[in-house]
C-alpha positions in Angstrom: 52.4 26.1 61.0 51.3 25.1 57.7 47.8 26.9 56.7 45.3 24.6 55.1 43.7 24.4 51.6 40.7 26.6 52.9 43.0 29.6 54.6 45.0 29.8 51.6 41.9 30.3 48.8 40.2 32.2 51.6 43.6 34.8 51.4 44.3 34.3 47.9 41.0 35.3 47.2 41.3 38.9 48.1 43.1 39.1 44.8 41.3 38.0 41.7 42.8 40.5 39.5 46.2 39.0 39.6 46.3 36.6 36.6 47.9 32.9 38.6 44.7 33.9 40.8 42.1 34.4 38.5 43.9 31.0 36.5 43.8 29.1 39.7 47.8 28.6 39.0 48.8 29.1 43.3 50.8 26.0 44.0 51.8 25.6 47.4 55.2 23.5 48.3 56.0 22.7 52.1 58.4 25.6 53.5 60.2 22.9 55.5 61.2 21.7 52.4 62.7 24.7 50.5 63.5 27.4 53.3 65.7 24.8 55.6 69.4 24.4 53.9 70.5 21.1 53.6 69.6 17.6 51.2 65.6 17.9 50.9 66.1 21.3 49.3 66.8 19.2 46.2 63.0 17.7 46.9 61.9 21.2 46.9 63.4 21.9 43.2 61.8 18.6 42.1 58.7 19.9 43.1 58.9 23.7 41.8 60.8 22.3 38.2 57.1 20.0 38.1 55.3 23.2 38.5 56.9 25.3 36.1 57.9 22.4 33.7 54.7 19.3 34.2 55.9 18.9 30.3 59.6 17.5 30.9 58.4 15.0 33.5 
């Protein structure tokens, strides 16, 4: 299952002192799409090189 916007903040939340946290810099990607092997892992690199790179795309 998935958690939801709300469950996520709500546990992220517990740590303010990391810096991503404090920066609001959590991204979240689908795990079906990154932890299954197999042709939509390459959707899952899309998505994490957008994250870390927004300034190539």
């Amino acid at each position: 299952m998935i958690p939801n916007n709300k469950d996520l903040s709500l546990f992220w939340n517990r740590w303010k002192s990391i810096a991503a946290v404090k920066d609001n810099r959590i991204h979240v990607i689908n795990p079906d799409i990154v932890d299954r092997p197999g042709p939509r892992i390459v959707d899952g690199l899309d998505k994490l090189a957008h994250i870390i790179h927004p300034e190539v795309f």
